[in-house]
Structures are given as C-alpha cells and as structure tokens.
C-alpha positions as CSV (number, residue, x, y, z in Angstrom):
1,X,0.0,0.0,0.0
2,X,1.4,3.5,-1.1
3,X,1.3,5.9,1.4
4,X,1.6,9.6,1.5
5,X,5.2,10.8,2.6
6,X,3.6,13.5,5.0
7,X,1.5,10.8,6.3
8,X,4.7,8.6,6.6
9,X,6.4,11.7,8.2
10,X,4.2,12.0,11.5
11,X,4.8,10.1,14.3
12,X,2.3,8.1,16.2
13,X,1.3,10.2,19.7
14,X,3.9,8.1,22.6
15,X,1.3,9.6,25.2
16,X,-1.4,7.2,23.6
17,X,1.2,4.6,22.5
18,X,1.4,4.0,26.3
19,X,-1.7,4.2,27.2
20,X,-2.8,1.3,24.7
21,X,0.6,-0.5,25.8
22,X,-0.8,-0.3,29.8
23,X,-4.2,-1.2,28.5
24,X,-3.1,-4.4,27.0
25,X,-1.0,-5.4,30.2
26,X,-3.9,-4.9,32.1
27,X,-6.3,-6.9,29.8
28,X,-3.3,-9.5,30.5
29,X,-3.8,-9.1,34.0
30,X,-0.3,-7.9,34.5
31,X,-0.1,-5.7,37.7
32,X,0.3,-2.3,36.3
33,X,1.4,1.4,37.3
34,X,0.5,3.7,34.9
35,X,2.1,7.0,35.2
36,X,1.5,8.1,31.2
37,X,-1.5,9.4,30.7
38,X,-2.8,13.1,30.9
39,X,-5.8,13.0,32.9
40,X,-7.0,13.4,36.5
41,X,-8.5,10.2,37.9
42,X,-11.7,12.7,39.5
43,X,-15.1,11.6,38.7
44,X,-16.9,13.9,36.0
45,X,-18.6,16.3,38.1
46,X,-22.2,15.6,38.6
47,X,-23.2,19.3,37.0
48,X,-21.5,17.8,33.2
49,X,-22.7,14.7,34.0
50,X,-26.6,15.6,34.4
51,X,-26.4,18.0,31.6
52,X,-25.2,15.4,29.1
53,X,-27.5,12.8,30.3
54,X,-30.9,15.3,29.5
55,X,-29.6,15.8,26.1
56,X,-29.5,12.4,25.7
57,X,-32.9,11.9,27.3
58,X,-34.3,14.6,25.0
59,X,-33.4,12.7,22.3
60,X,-32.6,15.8,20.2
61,X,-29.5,14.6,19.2
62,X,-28.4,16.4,16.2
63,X,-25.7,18.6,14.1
64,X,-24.8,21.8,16.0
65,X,-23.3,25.1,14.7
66,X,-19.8,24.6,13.5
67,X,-18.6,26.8,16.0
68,X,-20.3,25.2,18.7
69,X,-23.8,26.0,20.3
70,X,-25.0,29.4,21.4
71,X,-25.7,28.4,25.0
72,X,-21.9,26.7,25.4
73,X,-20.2,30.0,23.6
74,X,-22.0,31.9,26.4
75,X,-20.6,30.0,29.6
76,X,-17.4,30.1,27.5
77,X,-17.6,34.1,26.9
78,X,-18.6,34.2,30.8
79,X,-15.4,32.2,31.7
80,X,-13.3,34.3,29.4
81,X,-14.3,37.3,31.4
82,X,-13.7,35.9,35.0
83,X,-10.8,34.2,34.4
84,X,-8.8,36.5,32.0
85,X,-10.7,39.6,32.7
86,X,-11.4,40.0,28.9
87,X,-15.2,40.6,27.2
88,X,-14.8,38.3,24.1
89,X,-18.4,38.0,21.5
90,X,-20.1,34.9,20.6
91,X,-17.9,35.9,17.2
92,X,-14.7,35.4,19.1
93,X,-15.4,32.1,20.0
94,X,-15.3,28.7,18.2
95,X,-15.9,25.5,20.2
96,X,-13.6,22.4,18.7
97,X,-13.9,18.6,19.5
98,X,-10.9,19.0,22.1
99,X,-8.5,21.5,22.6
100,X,-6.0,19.5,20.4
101,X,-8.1,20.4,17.5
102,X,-8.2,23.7,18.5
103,X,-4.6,24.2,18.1
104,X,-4.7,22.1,14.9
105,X,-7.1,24.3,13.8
106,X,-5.3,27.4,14.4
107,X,-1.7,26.2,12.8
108,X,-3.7,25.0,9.5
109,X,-5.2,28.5,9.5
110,X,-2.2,30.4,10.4
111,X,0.8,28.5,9.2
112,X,2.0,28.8,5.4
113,X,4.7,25.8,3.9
114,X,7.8,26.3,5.8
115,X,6.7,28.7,8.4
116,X,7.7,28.2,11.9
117,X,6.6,28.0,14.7
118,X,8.5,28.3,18.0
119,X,7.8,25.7,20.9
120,X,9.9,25.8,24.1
121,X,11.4,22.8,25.9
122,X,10.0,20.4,27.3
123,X,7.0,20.2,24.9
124,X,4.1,18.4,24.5
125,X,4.8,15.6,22.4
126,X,2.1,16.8,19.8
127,X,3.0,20.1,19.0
128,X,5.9,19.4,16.3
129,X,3.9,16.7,14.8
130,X,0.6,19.0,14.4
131,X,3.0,21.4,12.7
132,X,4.4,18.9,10.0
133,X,1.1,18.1,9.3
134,X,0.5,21.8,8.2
135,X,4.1,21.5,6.4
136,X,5.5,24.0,8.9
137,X,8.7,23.5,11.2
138,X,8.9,23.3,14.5
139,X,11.7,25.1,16.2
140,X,12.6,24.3,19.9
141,X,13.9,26.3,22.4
142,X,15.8,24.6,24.3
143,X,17.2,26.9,27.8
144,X,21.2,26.4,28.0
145,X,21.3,25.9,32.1
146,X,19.0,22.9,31.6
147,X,16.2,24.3,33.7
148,X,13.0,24.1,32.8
149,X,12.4,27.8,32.3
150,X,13.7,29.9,28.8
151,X,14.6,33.0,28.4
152,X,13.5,35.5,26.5
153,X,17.0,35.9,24.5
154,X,17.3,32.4,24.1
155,X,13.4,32.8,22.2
156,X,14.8,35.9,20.4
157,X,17.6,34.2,18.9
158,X,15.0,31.8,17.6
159,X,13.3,33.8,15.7
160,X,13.4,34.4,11.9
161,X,12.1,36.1,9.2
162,X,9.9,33.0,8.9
163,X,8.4,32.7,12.9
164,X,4.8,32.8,12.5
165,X,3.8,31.7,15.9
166,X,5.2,30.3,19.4
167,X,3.4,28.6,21.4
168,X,3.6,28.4,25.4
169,X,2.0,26.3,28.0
170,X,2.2,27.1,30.9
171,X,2.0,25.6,33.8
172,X,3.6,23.0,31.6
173,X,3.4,19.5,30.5
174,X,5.5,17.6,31.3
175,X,7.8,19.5,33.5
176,X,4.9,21.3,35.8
177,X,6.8,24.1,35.7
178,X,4.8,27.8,35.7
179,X,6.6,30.9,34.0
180,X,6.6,33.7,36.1
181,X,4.7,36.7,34.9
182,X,7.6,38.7,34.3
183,X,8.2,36.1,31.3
184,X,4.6,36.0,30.2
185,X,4.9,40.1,30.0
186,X,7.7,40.0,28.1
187,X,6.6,37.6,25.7
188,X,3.3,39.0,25.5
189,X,5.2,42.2,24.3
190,X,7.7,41.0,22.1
191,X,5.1,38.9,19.9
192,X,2.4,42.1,20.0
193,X,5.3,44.6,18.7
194,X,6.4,41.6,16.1
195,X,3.6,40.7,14.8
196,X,4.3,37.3,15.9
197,X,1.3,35.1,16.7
198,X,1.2,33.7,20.3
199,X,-0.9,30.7,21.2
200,X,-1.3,30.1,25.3
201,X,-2.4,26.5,25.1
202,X,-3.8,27.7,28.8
203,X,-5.4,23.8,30.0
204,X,-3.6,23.6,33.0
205,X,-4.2,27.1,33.6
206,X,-6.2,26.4,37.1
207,X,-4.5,23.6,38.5
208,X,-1.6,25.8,40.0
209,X,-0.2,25.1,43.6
210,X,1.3,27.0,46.5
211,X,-1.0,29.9,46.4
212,X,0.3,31.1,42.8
213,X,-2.9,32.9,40.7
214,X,-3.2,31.8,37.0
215,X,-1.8,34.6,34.9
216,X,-3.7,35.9,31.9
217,X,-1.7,37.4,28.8
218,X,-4.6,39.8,28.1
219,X,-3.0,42.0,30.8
220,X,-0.2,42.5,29.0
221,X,-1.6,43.9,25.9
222,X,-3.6,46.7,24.8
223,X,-4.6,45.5,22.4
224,X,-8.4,43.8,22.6
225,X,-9.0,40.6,21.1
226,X,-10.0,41.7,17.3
227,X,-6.2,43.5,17.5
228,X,-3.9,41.6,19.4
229,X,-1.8,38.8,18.3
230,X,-2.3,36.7,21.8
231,X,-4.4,34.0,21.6
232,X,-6.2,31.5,24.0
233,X,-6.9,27.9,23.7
234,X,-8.9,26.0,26.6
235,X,-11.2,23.2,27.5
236,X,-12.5,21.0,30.3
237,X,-10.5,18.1,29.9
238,X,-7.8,18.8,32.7
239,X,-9.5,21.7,34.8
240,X,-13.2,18.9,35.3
241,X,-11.6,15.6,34.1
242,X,-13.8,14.9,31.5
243,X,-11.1,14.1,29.1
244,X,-13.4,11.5,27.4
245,X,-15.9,14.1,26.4
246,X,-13.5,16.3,23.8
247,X,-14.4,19.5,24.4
248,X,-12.1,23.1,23.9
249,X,-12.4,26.0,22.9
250,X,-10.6,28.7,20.8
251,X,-10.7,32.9,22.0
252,X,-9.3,34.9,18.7
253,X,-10.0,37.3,16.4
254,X,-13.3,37.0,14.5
255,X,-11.7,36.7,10.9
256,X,-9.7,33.7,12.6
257,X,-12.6,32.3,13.9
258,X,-14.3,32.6,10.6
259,X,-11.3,30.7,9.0
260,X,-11.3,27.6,11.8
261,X,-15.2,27.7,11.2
262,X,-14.7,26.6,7.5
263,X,-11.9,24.5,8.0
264,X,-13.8,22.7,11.2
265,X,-16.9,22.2,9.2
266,X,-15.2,20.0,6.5
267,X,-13.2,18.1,9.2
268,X,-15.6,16.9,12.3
269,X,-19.3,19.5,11.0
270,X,-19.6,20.1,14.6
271,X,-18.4,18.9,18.2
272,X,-20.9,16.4,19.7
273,X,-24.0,18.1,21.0
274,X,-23.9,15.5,24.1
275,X,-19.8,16.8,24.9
276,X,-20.9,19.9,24.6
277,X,-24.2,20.3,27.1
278,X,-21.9,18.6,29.1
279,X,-19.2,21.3,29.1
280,X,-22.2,23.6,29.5
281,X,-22.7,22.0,32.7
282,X,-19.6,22.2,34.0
283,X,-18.8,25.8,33.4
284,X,-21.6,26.8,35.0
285,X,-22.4,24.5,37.8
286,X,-20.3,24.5,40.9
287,X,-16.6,25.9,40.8
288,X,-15.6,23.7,43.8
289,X,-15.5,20.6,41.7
290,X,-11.8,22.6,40.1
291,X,-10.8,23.4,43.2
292,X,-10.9,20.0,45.0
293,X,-9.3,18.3,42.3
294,X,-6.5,20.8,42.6
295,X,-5.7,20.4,46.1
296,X,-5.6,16.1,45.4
297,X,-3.4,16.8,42.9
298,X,-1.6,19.4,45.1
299,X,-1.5,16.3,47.8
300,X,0.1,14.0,44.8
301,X,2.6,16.1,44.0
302,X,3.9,16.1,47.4
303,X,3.7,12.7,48.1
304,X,5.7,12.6,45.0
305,X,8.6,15.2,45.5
306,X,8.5,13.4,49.0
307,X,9.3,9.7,47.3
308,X,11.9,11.3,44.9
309,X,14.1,13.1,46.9
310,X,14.7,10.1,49.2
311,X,16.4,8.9,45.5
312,X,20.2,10.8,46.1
313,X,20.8,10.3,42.7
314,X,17.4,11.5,41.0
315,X,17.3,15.6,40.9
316,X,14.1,17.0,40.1
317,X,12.3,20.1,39.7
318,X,9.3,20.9,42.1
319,X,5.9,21.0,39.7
320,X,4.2,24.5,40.4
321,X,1.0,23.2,38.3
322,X,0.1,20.3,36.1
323,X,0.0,16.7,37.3
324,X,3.1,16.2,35.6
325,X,6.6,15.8,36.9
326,X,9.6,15.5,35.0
327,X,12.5,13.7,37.1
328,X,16.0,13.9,35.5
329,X,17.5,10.0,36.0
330,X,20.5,10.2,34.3
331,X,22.9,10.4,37.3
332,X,21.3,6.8,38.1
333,X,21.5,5.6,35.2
334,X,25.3,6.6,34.6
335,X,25.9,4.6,38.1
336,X,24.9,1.3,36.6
C-alpha cells in the first residue's frame, strides 16, 4: 500500500502509544502502574454529567453550529471574562472537539509551507507533529542551564524572518513548571510589537499550587482581542476531568474564527451536541469541583517530590502546576 510521505512523516502520539501499551497489560492481568496518561482520575462532576445525560434523554441529538452551540459560547464568553478579565463576543469564539483540535485548527489557518513555529522545551509531544502536518517547522527552544524555564534571549535568537507563531503552556506539561509573569509580560510584548502570533495552550491554567494565581496574557496587551496577536486555547478536559468528552475551545480574532469555522466544518461538521451540554454543565455548575481536584493533585505532588528526593541520585524540579513531573534519571543511570 502506497502511502503519502507526510502521512509517513508523523509520528504516532507516545502519550497514547502508552496508554494502549498499559491497556493491554492490564487486559493481561499484569499488575500495572501507569504513570502516562494526561488525565486526573476525578469523577466527572455531577453538574456535566446531568447535563449530558438530558440531552441524551431529549433525544434531540443532532448537528450543532460549527462553532459550537450558542448556550456553550456563552458559559465560555462568561469564563473568558472571569478568568482573564477579557469581554470576548459569541464571534470570538469557536468550540472544537478538544483543545487539540483547536490548536490544529489554528496552525492550518495560520501557518504557510515552511513557516515556523517556535515551541519551548519540554513540549508536548504533539505540538511538532501538528506542525508537519501543516508543512510547517517546528523550532525548539531549548534553555542552556538545563532548567525548565527559557529565556526570552534564548526565544529571540529563535526567531526568523519566517516565525509565525510560538506557542507556550504554561503551567507545563511535562515538567509542571509555571513561568513567572515577568516572562509572560515579556513575551506578551515582544510577539504584539512583532507581529508574531502567540498561542497560550492555557489547560492547565487552574491547577496551580502553592497559592500562585493563574496569569492571563490579556494584561499585558492593549490590544483587545479583534487586534492583538495573543491568543487563547482552553477546555474542560484537565480543569473537570472529563477528558473522554473532547471538548475546547478557541478565544481569537473573529476573521480567525471565521477561517477555523470553514476548515472545522469539512473536518468533524460540529463537536458532539452530548460533549458539549456537558461542558455547558460544568462551566456553569459549581466551581468547587476545580478546586478540590487541585488540592488532590496538590496532595500527589507532594507525596511525589517526597518519594523522589529520598532517591540521592534522582534531581528534580518541584511541579508548580500540572499533574506532571519530569524527574532527571541520568545520574542513576550513569551509576549502573
């Protein structure tokens, strides 16, 4: 079978590679500790849950608008305003079947062949992957004193006539690390006065420990969100743990929205109608359901850090979000 050389180019996702490999050792019966996938193990909250379940009783189960239904777009417009103390319109919004698609979605919009877009190590595994598939190139920042945080020179040198976007996440997966706001200003400026196009993949954004506030870019622009070249990409997979229901969201410009819309609606149509009353439901039920699950991961991370540093050979950075940690082994490994 002849197949197509950028098909043959990408790589399968090693995040899902494990999970099917820990699946099938389980289906074995093999005792199994599965530290690979990103999700919280929380129940769905019982708000997302009931609101899914009367669609379904409703029986109205049918194609949506492309960018998502009206009711949704408002709890997401409502979110938008608490959280990053911006007023986005229902045309500033497009609803995607997981925030993965969402950034997919952006890069084929955005990204011309052999554009590039800047990612900062570590990375989530799917960024440079996503932007083959557009026939960009992924450049990674890497920081020289092996930390976890970059600097802005080190992104500066980075950048070409060519950089069409860079893309943070932060706090970060897989290190955990947060960057401090000094970066995120800094960032936030250099992109706005280059015309560079900035995505905050912002999923983590509430699951932050040790008293530190989630940081908005929108405070360091301006600009509002028709002008500025900041923009936000977030969901309910990590913040409610309904991973399985594939719902995010895009906040941009509304000539980018318009451009996802098209390219969204000869993809997937629509997200699921079901996913998304369910998202409805968990934006605007109770808030406590996000906080609880932080402080259990808080808890984890502790335990964690705790187990590691008994290890004299392991070093390892202290997560500040996330429910990711990113232990450095190679001291041990050198040993044996």
């Amino acid at each position: 079978m002849s197949i197509s050389r950028l098909a043959s180019s990408i790589n399968e996702s090693p995040t899902l590679a494990m999970n099917e490999k820990a699946r099938l050792l389980r289906t074995k019966g093999d005792p199994v500790i599965h530290l690979g996938g990103g999700e919280p193990k929380n129940k769905a909250p019982i708000t997302a849950v009931l609101a899914s379940a009367a669609k379904l009783r409703s029986g109205d189960i049918k194609y949506a608008p492309t960018d998502g239904l009206p009711s949704l777009k408002k709890a997401i417009i409502r979110y938008t305003e608490e959280h990053y103390g911006r007023l986005a319109s229902a045309d500033n919004v497009i609803v995607s079947t997981g925030a993965k698609q969402s950034i997919y979605n952006l890069l084929f919009s955005l990204v011309n062949p052999q554009d590039e877009v800047i990612i900062l190590a570590p990375y989530w595994v799917s960024y440079p992957e996503m932007i083959k598939m557009v026939y960009g190139i992924p450049v990674v920042v890497t920081p020289e004193d092996g930390t976890f945080q970059p600097r802005m020179e080190e992104i500066e040198e980075a950048v070409s006539s060519y950089t069409k976007i860079i893309i943070i996440n932060s706090p970060n997966n897989p290190s955990g690390v947060m960057y401090p706001e000094e970066f995120i200003a800094d960032i936030v400026d250099y992109c706005e006065r280059k015309g560079i196009y900035l995505i905050f993949d912002d999923i983590y954004h509430r699951l932050i420990f040790d008293g530190r506030q989630p940081i908005s870019p929108y405070r360091f622009t301006d600009s509002d969100i028709e002008n500025t070249r900041v923009i936000v990409v977030n969901g309910i997979s990590k913040l409610y743990g309904l991973t399985g229901f594939r719902i995010g969201w895009t906040i941009a410009n509304r000539k980018l929205v318009e451009v996802m819309t098209i390219i969204q609606s000869q993809v997937t149509s629509c997200p699921s109608v079901v996913s998304q009353a369910a998202a409805d439901g968990a934006l605007s039920g109770m808030q406590s359901v996000v906080e609880n699950l932080r402080l259990t991961i808080q808890n984890n991370r502790d335990v964690m850090l705790q187990e590691l540093r008994s290890f004299s050979d392991v070093n390892v950075t202290k997560p500040s979000g996330t429910f990711y940690c990113l232990p450095d082994f190679r001291a041990t490994a050198a040993i044996h």
